[in-house]
DRENTORZA-161882 format. One line per field, with one value per residue: residue in three letters; x, y, z of N, C-alpha, C in turn. Coordinates in steps of 0.001 Angstrom, whole numbers, padded with zeros to 6 digits. Example, Ala and Ser with C-alpha at 12.3 -4.5 7.8 and 13.67 -1.06 7.14 Angstrom:
<vextis>
code (ala, ser)
n.px (013190, 012850)
n.py (-005690, -002250)
n.pz (007800, 007080)
ca.px (012300, 013670)
ca.py (-004500, -001060)
ca.pz (007800, 007140)
c.px (013200, 012900)
c.py (-003300, 000030)
c.pz (007800, 007870)
</vextis>
This chain:
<vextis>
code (unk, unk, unk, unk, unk, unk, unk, unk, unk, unk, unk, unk, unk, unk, unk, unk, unk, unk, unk, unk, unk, unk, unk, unk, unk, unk, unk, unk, unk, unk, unk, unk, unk, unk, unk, unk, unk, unk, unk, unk, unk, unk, unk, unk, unk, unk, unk, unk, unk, unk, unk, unk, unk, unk, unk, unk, unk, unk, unk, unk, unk, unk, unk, unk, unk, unk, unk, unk, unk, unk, unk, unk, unk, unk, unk, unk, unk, unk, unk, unk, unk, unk, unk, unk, unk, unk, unk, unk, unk, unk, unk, unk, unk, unk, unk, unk, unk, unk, unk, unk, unk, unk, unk, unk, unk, unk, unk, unk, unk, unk, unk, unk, unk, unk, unk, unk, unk, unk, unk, unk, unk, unk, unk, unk, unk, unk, unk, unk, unk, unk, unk, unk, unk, unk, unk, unk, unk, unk, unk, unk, unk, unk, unk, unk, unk, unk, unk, unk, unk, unk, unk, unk, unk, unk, unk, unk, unk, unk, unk, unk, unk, unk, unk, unk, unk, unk, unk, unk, unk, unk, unk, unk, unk, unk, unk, unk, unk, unk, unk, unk, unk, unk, unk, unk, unk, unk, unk, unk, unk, unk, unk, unk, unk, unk, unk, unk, unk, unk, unk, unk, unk, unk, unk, unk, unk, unk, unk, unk, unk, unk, unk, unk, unk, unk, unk, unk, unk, unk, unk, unk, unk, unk, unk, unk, unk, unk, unk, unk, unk, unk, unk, unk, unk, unk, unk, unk, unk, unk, unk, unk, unk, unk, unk, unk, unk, unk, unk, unk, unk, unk, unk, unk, unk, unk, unk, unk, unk, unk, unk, unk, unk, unk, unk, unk, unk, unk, unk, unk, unk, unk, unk, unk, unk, unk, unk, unk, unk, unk, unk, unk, unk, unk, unk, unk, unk, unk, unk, unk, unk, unk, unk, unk, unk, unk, unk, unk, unk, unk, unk, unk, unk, unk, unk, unk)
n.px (000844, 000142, 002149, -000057, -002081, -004980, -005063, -004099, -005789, -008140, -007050, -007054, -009932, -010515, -009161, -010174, -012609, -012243, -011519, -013507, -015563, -014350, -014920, -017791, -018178, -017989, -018602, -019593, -019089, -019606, -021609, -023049, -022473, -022108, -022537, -022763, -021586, -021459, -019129, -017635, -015254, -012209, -011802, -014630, -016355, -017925, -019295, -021779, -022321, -023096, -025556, -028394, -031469, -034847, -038540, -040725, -043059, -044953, -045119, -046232, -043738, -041077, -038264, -035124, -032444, -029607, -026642, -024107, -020578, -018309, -015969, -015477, -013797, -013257, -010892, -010406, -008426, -006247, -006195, -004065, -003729, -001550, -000683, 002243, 002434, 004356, 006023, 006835, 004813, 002862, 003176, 004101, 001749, 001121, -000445, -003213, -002493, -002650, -005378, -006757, -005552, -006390, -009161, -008858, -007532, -010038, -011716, -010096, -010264, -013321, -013158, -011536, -013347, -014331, -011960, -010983, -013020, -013527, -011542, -010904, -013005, -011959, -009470, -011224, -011007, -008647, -008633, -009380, -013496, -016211, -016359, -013598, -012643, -012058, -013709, -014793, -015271, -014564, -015208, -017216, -018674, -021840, -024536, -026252, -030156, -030408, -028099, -025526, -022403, -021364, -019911, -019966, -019898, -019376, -018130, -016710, -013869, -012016, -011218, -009496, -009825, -010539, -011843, -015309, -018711, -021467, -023771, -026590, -027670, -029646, -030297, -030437, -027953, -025098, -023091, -020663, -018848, -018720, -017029, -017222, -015595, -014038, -015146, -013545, -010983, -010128, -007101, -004764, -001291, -000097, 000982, 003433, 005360, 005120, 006717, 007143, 007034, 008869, 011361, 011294, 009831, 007539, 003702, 001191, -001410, -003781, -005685, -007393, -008376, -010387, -011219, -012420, -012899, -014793, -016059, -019070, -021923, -021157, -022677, -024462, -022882, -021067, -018641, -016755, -013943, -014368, -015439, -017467, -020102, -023519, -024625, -022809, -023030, -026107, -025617, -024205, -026155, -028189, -026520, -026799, -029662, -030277, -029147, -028660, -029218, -027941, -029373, -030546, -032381, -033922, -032693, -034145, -032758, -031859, -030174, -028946, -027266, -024545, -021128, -018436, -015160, -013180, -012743, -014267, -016665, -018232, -019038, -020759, -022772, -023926, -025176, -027319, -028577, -029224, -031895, -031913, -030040, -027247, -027473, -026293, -027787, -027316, -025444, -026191, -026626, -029065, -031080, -032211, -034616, -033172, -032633, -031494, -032017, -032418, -031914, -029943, -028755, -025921, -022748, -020067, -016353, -013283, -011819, -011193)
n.py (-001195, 001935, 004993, 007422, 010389, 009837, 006712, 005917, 007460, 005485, 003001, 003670, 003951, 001514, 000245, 001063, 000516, -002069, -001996, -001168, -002768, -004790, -003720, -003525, -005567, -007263, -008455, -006886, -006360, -004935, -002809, -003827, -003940, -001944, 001514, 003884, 007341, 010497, 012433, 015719, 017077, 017375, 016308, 014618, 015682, 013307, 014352, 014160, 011108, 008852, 009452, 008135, 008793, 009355, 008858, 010883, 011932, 014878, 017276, 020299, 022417, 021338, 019312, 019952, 018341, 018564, 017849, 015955, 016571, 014187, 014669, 012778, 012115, 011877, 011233, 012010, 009015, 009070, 006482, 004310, 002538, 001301, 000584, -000126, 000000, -001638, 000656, -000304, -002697, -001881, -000760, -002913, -004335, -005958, -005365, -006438, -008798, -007017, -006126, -008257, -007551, -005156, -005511, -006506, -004702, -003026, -004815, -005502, -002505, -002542, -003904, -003024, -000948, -003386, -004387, -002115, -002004, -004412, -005148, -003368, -003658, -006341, -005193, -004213, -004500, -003021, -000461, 002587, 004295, 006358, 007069, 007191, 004387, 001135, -000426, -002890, -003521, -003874, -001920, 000399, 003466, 004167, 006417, 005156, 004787, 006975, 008347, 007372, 006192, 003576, 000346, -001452, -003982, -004985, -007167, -010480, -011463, -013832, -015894, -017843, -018323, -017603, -014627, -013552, -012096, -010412, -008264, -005849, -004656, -003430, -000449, 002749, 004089, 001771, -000470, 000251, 002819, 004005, 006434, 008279, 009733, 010077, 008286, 005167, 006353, 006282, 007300, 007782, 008214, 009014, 011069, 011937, 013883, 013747, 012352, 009881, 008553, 009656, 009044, 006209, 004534, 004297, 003460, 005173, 003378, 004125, 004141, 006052, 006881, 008533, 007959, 006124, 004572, 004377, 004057, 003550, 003037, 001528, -000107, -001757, -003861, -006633, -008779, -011661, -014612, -016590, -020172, -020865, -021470, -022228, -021313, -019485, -017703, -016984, -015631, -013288, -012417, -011320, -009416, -007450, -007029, -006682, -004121, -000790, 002665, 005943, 007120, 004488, 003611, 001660, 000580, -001052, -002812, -004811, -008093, -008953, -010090, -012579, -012332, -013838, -015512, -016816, -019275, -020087, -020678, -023023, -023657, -021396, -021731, -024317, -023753, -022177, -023102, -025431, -028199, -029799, -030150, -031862, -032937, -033520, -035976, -036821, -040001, -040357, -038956, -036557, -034688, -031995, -029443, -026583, -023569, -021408, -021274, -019506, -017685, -015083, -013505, -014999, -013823, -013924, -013074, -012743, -011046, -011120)
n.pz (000000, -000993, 001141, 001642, 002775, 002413, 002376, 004579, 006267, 005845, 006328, 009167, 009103, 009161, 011075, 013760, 013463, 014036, 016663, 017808, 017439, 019489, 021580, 021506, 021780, 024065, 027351, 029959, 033826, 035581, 036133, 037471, 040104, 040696, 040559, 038101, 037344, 036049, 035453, 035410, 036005, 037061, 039308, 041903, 044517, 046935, 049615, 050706, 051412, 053948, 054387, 054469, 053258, 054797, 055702, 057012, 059141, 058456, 060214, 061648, 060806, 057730, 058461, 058486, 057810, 057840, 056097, 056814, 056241, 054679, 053176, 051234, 048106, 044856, 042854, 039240, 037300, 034268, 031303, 029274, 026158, 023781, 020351, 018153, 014726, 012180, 009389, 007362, 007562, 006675, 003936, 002467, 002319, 004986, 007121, 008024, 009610, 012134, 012840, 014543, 016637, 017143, 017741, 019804, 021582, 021710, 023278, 025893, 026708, 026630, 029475, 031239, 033080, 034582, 035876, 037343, 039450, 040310, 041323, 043313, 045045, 045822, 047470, 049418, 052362, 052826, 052067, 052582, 052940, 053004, 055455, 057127, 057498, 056953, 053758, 054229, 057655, 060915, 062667, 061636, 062473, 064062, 065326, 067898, 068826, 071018, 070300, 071392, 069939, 068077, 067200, 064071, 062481, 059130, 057866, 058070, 058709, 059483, 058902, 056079, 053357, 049854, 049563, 049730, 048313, 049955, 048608, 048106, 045762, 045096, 045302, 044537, 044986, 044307, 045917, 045149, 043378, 039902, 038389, 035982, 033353, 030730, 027918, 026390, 023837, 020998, 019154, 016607, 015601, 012642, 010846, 008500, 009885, 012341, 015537, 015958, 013281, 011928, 013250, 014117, 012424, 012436, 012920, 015398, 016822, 019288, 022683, 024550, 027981, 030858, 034311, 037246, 039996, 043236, 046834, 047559, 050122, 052679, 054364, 052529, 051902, 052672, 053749, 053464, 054373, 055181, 054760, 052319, 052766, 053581, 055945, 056514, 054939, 055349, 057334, 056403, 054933, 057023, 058613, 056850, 056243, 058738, 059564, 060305, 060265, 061340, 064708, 065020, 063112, 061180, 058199, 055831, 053890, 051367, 050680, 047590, 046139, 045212, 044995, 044329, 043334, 040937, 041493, 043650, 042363, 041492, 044307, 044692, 043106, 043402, 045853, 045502, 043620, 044320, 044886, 046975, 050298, 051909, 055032, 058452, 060791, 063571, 063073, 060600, 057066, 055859, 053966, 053161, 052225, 050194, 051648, 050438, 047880, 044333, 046220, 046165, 043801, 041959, 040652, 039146, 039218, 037475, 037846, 041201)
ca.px (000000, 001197, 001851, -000482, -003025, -005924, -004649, -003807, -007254, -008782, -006474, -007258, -011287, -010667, -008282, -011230, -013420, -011825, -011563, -015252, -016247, -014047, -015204, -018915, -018847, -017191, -019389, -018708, -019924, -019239, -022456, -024287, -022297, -021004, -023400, -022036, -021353, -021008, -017777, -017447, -014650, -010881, -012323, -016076, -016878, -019328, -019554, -023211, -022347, -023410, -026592, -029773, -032725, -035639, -039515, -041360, -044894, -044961, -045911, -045752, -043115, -040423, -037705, -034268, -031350, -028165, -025981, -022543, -020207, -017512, -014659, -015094, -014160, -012672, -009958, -010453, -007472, -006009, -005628, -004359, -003418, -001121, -000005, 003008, 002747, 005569, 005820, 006923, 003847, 001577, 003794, 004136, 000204, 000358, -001417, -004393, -001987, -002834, -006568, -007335, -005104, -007087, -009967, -008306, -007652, -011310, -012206, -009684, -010876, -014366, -012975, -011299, -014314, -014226, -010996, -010954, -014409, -013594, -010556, -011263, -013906, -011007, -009157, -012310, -010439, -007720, -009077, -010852, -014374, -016247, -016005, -012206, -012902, -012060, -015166, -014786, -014293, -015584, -015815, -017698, -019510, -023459, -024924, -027391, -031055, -029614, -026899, -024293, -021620, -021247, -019285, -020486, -019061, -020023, -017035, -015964, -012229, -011593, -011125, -007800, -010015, -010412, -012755, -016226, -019281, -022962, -024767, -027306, -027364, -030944, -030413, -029959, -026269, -024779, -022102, -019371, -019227, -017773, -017032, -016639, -015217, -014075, -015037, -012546, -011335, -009260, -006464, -003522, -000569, 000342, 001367, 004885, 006440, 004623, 007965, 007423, 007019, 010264, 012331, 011453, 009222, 006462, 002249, 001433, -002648, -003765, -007309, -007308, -009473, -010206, -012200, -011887, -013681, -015094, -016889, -020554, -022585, -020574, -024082, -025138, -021729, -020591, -017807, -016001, -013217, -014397, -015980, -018531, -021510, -024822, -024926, -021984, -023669, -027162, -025156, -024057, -027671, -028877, -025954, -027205, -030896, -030521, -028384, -029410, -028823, -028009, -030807, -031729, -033155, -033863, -032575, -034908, -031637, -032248, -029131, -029428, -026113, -023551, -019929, -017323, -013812, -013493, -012054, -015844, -018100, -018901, -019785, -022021, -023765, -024645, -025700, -027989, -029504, -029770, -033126, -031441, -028932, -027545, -028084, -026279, -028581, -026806, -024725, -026749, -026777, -030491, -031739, -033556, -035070, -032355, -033455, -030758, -031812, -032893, -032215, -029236, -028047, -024553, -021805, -018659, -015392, -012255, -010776, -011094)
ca.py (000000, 003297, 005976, 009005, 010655, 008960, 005145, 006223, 007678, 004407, 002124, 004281, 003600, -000008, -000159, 001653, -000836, -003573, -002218, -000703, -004330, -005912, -002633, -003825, -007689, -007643, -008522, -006129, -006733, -003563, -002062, -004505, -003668, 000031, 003400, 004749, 008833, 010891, 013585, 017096, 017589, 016067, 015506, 014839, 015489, 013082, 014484, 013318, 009937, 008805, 009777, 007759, 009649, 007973, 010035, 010999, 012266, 015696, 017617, 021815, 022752, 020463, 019068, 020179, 017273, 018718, 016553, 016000, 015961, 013628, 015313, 011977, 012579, 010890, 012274, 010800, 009021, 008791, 005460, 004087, 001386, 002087, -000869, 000459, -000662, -000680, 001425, -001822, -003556, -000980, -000651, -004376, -004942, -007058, -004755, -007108, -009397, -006167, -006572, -008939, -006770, -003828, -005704, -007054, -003538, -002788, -005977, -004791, -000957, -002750, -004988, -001933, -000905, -004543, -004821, -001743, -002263, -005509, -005064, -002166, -004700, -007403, -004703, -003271, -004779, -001918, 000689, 003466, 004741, 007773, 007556, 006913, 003184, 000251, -000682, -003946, -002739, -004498, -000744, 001518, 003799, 004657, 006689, 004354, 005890, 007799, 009374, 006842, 006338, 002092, -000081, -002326, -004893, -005816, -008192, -011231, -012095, -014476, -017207, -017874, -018709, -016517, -013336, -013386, -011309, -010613, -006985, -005133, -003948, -002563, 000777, 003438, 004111, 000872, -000357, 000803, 003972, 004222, 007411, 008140, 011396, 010147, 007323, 004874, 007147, 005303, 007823, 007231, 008748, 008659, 011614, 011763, 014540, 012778, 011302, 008259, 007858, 010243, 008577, 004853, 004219, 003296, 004127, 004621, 003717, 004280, 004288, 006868, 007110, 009093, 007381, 006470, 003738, 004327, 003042, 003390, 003095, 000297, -000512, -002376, -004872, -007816, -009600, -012896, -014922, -018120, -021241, -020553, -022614, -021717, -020756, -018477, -016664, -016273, -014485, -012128, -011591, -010935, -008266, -006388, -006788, -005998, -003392, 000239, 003703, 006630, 007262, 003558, 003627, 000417, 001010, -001893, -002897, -006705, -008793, -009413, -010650, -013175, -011870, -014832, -015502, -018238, -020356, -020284, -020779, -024375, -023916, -020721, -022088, -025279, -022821, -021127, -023503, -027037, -027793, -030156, -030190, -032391, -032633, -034349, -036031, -038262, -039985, -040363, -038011, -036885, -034092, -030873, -028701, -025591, -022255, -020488, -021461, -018275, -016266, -014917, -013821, -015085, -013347, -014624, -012437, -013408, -010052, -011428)
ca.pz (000000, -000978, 002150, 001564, 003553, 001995, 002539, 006088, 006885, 005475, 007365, 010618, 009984, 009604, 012465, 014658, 012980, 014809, 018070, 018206, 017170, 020450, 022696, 021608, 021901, 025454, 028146, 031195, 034732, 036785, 036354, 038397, 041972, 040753, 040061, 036864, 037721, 034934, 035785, 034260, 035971, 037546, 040555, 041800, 045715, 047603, 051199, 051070, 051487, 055172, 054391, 053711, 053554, 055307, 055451, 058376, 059324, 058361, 061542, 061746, 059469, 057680, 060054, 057424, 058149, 057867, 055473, 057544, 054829, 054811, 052737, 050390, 046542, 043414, 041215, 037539, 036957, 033115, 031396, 027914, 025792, 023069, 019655, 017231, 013645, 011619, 008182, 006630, 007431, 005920, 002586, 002290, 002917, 005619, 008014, 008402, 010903, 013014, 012749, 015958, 017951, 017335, 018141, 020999, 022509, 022352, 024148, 027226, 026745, 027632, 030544, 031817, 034338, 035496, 036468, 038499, 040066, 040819, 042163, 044344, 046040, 046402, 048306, 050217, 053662, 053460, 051128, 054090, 052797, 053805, 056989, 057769, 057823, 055802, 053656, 055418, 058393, 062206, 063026, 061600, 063553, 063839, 066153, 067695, 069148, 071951, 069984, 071389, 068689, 068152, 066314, 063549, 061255, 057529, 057704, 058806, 058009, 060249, 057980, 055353, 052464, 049116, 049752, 048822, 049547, 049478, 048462, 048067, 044483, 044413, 045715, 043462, 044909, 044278, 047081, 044227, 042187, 038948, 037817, 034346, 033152, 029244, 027438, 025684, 022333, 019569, 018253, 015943, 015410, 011583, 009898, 008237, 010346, 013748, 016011, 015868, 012002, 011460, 014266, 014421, 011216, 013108, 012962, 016306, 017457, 021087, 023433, 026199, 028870, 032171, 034727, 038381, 040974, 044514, 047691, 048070, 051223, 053167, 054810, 051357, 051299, 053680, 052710, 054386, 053816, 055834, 053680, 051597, 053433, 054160, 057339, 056403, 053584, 055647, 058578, 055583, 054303, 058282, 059055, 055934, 056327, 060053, 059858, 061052, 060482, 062746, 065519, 065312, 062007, 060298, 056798, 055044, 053127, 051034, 050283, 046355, 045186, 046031, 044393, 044036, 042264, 039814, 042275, 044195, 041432, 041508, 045828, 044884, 041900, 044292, 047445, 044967, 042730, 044587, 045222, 048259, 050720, 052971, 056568, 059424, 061585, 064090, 062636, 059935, 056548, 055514, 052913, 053306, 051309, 050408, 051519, 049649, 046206, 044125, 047355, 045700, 042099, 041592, 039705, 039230, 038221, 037574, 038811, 042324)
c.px (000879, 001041, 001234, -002029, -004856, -005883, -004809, -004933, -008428, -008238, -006941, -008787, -011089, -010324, -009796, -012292, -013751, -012019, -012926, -015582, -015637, -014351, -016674, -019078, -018309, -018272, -019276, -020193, -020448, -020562, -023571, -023940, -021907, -022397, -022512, -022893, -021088, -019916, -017741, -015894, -013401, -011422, -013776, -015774, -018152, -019779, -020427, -023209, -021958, -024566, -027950, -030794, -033940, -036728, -039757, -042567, -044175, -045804, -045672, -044808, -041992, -038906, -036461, -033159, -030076, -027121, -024689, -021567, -018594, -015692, -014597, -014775, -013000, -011982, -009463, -008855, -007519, -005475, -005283, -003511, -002270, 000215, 000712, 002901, 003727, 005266, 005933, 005631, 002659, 001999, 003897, 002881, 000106, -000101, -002461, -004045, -002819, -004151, -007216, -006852, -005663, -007927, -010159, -008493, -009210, -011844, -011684, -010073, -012076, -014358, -012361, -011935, -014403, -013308, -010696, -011968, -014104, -012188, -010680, -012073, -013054, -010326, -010026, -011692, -009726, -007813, -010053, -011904, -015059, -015880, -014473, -011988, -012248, -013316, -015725, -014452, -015481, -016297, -016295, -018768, -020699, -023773, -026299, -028974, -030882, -028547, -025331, -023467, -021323, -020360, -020053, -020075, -019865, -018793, -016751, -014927, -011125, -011306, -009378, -008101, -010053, -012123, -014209, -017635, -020497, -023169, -025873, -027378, -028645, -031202, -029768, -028538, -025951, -023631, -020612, -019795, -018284, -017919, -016331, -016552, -015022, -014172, -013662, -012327, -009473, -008798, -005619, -002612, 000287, 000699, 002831, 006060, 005962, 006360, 008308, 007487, 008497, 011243, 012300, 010726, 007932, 005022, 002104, -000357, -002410, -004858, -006746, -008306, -009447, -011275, -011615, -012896, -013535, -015727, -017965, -020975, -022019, -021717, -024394, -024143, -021440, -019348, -016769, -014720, -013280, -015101, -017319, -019847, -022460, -025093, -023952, -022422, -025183, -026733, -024893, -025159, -028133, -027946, -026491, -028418, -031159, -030229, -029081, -028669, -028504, -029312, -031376, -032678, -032941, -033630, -033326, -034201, -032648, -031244, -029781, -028437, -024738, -022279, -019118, -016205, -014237, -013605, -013615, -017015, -018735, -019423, -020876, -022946, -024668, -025516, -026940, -028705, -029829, -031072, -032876, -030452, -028816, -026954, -027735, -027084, -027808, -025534, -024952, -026998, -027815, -029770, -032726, -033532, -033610, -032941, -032674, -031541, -032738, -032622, -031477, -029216, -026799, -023845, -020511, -017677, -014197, -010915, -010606, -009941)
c.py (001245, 004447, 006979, 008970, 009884, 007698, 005728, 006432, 006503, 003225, 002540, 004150, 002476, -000523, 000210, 001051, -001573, -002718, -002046, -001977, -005187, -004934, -003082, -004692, -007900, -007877, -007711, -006539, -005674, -002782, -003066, -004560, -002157, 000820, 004003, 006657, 009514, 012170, 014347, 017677, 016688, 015656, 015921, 014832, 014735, 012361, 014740, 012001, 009852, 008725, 009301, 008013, 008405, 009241, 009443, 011924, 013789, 016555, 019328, 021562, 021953, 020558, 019306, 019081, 017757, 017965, 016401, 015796, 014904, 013492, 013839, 012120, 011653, 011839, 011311, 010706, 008818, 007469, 005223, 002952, 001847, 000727, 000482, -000206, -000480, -000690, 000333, -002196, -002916, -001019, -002342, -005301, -005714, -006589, -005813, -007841, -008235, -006459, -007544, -008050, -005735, -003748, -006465, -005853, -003081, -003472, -005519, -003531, -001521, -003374, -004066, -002024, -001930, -004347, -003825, -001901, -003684, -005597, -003884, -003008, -005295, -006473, -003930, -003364, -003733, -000651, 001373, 003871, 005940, 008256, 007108, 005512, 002171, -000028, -001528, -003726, -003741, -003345, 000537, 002049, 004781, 005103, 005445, 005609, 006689, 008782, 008329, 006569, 004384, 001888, -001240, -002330, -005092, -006508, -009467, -011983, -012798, -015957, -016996, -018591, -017491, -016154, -013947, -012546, -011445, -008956, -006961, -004428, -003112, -001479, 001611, 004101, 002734, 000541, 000080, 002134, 004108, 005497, 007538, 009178, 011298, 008699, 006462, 005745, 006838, 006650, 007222, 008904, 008893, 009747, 011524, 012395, 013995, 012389, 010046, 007653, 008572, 009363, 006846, 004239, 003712, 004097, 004038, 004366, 003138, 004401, 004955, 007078, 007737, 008665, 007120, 005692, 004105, 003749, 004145, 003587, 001536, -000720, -001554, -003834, -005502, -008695, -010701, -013813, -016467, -018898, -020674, -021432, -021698, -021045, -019108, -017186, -016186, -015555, -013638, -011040, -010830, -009636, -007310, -005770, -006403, -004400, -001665, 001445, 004604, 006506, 005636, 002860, 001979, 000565, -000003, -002304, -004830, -007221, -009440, -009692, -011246, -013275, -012769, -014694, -016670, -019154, -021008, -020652, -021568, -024693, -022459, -021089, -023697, -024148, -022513, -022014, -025313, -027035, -028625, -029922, -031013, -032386, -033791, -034439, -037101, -038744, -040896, -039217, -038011, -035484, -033238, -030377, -027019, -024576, -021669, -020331, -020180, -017578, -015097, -014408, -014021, -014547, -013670, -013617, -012823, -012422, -010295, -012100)
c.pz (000000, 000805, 001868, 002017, 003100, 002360, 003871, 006975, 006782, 006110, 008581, 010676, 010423, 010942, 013815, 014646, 014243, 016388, 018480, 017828, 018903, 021493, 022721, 021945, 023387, 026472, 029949, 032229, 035664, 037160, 036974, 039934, 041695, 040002, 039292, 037014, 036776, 035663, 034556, 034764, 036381, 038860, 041457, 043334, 045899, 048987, 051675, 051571, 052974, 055596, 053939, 053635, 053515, 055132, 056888, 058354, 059110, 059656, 061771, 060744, 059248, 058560, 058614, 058150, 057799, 056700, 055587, 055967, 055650, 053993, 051405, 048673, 046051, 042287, 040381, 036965, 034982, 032738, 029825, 027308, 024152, 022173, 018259, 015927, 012431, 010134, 007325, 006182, 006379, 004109, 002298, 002160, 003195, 007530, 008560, 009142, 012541, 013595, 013944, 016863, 018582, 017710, 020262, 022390, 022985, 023452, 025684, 027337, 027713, 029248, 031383, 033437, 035191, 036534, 037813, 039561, 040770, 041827, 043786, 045625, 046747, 047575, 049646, 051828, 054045, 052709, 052086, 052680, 053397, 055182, 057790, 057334, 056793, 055097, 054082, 056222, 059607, 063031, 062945, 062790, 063236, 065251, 066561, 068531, 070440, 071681, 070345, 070120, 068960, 067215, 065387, 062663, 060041, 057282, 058304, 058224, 058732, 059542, 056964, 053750, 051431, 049603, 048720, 049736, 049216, 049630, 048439, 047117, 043818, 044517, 044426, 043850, 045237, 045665, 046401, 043148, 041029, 038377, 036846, 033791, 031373, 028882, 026585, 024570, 021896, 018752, 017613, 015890, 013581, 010096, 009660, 008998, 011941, 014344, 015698, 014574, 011670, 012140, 014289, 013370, 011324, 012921, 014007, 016515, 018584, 021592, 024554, 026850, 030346, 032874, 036969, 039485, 042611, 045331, 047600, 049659, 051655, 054362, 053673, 051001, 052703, 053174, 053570, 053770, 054133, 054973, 053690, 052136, 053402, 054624, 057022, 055400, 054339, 056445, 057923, 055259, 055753, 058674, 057923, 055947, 058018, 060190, 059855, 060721, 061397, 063191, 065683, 063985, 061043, 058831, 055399, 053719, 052657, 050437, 048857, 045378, 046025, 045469, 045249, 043377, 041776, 040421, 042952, 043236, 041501, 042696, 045208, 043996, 042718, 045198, 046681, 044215, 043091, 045086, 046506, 048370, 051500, 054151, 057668, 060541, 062571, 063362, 061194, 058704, 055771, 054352, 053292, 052399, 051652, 050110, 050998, 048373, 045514, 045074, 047088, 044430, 042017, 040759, 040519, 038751, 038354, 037851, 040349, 042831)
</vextis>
């Protein structure tokens, strides 16, 4: 293929082709534990978060709540991916080797959000949240109805197995926030006086993106490290669905997802979909009916 601005601009749709084809076909998970945030700017404040607004009888004139802030915010980091093709390949026409790669990049562009979202979770033990805290933490603290200040766990990491947890994904702030300031965007580098084509002979295309993952309401997440059983997963659902706001306030939270690594899949996909289990009686092993099954939606990621 000859070099001139025409060829070049026609190689650069195709190339964009391919990746918008592996940016579309990707299957991303993130937006089923993370609240996608749209960002206008480098960094979003949200020293609301603490705050669950509950209603109350309207009585003389409205009662105004204060909204403590908590200094929490997110500065959109920059990210990018970036494949050299050399001048050769293009003049030689065997560019089209390129062609999966490009589609390739899209595919990770889309997997992107995963990986931090999912990761961010994996670390939730030592990563603080609004309130100082870890997001797993044994002590956050709620005023209870007196005003006393308490401690209370959404963790138990008393175990030495791999991490897994249970949410609350029906609230309209998810227990993860993804904030998203620029979408993936597929440049190239390929004019003649460019660096990289004067200096090394090379085309350069690249995906940049600005984006940036946070914690949520650490009320909505539980997360353990001890064997995946039963018993161990309903004590998850009960600290969530118990669990209480300042003053006392019952926050009417509902455990609606049970987040695994690969390694777990084959114990949560049992927990969740056997219609028995069984049941030492003596020294005798019977069969009950399993109250897990449906109680749950399972997702699996392999960022864990």
């Amino acid at each position: 293929m000859l070099i001139t601005p025409t060829n070049l601009k026609t190689l650069f749709i195709g190339f964009k082709t391919n990746f918008q084809s592996g940016l579309n076909t990707a299957q991303s998970l993130y937006q089923q534990l993370a609240t996608v945030v749209p960002s206008s700017t480098g960094t979003e404040e949200y020293g609301w978060l603490g705050q669950m607004p509950g209603m109350r009888e309207w009585l003389g004139e409205r009662v105004v709540h204060g909204i403590e802030s908590h200094g929490y915010s997110l500065k959109n980091k920059s990210f990018e991916s970036t494949i050299a093709v050399p001048k050769t390949a293009i003049e030689d026409d065997t560019f089209g080797t390129y062609t999966p790669l490009m589609a390739e990049m899209g595919r990770a562009a889309a997997a992107h959000p995963d990986e931090l979202t999912f990761g961010l979770l994996k670390d939730g033990a030592t990563v603080q949240c609004y309130d100082k805290k870890p997001f797993f933490s044994a002590d956050h603290p709620v005023k209870d109805a007196k005003g006393k200040v308490t401690a209370v766990s959404n963790a138990d990491l008393g175990g030495n197995g791999p991490m897994w947890f249970v949410l609350d994904t029906s609230r309209a702030l998810k227990p993860l926030i993804f904030q998203n300031r620029k979408n993936p965007n597929f440049v190239a580098m390929t004019a003649e006086t460019d660096p990289n084509v004067f200096t090394k002979s090379e085309f350069v295309y690249g995906v940049d993106s600005r984006c940036n993952v946070g914690f949520g309401f650490w009320q909505v997440a539980y997360a353990s490290n001890k064997p995946l059983t039963a018993d161990n997963v309903w004590a998850a659902i009960n600290a969530i669905e118990t669990c209480k706001g300042d003053g006392g306030r019952p926050l009417g939270l509902r455990a609606t997802t049970l987040v695994v690594p690969t390694a777990l899949q084959r114990d949560a996909n049992k927990l969740l979909t056997a219609e028995l289990v069984p049941v030492q009686v003596g020294a005798e092993v019977t069969t009950e009916s399993n109250d897990l099954k449906g109680r749950l939606q399972p997702l699996v990621s392999p960022w864990l």
